[in-house]
MARVEXVEX-136985 format. One line per field, with one value per residue: residue number from 1; residue in three letters; chain; x, y, z of N, C-alpha, C, O in turn. Coordinates in steps of 0.05 Angstrom, whole numbers. Layout:
MARVEXVEX-136985
k (NUM_...)
r (ALA_...)
c (A_...)
nx (X_...)
ny (Y_...)
nz (Z_...)
cax (X_...)
cay (Y_...)
caz (Z_...)
cx (X_...)
cy (Y_...)
cz (Z_...)
ox (X_...)
oy (Y_...)
oz (Z_...)
end
This chain:
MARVEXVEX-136985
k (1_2_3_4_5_6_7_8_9_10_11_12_13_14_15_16_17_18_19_20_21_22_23_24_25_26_27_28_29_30_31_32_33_34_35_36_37_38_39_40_41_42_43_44_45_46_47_48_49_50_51_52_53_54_55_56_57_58_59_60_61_62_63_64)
r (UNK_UNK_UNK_UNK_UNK_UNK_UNK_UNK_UNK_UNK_UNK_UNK_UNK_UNK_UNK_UNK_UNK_UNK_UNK_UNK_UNK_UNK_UNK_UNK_UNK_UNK_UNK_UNK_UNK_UNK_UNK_UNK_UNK_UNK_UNK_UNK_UNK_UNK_UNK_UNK_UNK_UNK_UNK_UNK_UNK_UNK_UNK_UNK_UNK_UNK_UNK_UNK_UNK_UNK_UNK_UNK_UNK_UNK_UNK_UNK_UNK_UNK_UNK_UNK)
c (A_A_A_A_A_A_A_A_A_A_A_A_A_A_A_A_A_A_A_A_A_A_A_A_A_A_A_A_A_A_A_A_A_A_A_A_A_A_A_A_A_A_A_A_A_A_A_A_A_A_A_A_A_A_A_A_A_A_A_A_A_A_A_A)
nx (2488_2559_2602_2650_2699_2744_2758_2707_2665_2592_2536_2492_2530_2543_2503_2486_2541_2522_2481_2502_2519_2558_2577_2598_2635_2696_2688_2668_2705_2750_2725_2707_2744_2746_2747_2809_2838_2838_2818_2757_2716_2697_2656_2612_2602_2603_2551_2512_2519_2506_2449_2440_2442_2406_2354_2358_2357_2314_2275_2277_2259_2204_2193_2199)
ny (-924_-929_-875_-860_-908_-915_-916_-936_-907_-889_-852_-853_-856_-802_-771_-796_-780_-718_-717_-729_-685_-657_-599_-585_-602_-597_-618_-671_-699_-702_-730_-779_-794_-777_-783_-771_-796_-820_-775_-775_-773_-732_-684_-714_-721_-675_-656_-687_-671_-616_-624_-649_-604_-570_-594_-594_-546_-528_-562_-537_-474_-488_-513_-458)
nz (-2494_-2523_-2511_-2508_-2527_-2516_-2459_-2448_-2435_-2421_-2447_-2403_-2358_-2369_-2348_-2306_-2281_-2283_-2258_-2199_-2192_-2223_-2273_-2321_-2386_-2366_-2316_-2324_-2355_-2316_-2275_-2305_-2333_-2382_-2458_-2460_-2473_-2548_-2565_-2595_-2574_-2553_-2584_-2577_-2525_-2506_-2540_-2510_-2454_-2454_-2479_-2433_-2393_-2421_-2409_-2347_-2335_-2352_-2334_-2277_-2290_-2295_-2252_-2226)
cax (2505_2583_2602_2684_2702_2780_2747_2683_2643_2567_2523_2485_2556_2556_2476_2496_2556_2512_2458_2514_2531_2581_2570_2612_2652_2722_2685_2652_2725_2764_2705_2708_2782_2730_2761_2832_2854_2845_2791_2741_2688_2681_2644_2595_2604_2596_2530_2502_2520_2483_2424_2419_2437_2379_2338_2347_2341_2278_2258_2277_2240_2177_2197_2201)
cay (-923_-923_-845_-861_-930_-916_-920_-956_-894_-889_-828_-855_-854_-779_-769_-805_-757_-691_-722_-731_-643_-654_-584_-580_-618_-605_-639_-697_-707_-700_-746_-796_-798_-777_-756_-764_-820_-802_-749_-768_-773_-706_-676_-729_-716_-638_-651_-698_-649_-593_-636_-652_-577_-558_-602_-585_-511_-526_-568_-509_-454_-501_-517_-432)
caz (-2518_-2502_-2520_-2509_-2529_-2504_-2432_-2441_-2416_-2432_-2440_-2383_-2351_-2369_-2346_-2275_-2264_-2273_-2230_-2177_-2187_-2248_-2298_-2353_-2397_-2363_-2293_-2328_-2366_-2301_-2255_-2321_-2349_-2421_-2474_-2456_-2495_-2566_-2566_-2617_-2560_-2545_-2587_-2571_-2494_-2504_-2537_-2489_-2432_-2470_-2478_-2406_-2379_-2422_-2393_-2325_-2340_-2360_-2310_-2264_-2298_-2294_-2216_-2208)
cx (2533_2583_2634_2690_2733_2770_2721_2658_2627_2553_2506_2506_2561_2532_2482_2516_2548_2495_2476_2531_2555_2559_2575_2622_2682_2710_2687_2692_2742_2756_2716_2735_2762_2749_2790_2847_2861_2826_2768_2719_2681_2671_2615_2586_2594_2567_2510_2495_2500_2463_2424_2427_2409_2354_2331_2349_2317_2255_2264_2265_2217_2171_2194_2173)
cy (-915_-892_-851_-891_-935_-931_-929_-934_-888_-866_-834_-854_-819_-762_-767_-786_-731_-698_-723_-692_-637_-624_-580_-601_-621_-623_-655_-706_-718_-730_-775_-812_-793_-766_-747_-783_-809_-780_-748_-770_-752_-685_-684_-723_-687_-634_-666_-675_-633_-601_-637_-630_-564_-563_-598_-556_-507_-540_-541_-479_-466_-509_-475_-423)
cz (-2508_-2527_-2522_-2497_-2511_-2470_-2429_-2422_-2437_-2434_-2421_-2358_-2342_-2352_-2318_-2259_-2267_-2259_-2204_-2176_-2209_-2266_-2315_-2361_-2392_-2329_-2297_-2339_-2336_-2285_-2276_-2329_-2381_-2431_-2475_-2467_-2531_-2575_-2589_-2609_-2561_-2550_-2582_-2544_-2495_-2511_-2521_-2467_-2439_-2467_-2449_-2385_-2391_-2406_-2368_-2320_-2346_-2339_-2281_-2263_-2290_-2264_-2204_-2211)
ox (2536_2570_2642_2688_2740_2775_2713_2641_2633_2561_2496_2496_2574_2539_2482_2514_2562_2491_2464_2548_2566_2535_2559_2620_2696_2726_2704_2701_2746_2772_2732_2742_2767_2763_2798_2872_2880_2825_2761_2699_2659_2670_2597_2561_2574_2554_2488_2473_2477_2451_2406_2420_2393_2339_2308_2342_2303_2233_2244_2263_2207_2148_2188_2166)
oy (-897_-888_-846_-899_-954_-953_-929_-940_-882_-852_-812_-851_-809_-741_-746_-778_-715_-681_-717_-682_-615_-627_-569_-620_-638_-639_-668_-723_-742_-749_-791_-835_-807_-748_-726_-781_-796_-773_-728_-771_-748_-666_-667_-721_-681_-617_-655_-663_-635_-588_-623_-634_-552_-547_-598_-545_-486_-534_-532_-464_-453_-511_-468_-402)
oz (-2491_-2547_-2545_-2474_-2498_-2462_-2406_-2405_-2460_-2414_-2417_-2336_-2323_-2342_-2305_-2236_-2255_-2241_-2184_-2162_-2211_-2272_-2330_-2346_-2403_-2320_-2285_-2323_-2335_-2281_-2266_-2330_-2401_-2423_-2484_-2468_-2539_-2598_-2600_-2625_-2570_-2535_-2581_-2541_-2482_-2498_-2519_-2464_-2430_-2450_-2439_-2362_-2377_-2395_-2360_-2299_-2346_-2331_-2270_-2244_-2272_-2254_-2181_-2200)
end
């Protein structure tokens, strides 16, 4: 699903750059160019992220 049409980036886009060590929302912005056009992605982007820091907090508890 595109998340920021300005730049054509996908939430698999945003998924791909925390699997490569991205953690927040000013990396993924920086790594991406997200969110810097007219900003109506990023609330969209912020909960993505969320969603998939939970996830691997959880897969990490369950790995300890």
């Amino acid at each position: 699903m595109y998340v920021c049409l300005c730049r054509g980036i996908t939430d698999q886009d945003i998924k791909d750059a925390m699997a490569d060590g991205a953690e927040s929302y000013r990396e993924i912005r920086d790594l991406l160019d997200l969110g810097t056009c007219c900003g109506r992605c990023a609330p969209e982007a912020k909960s993505i992220i969320n969603e998939e820091l939970a996830l691997i907090a959880a897969r990490l508890s369950v790995a300890a």
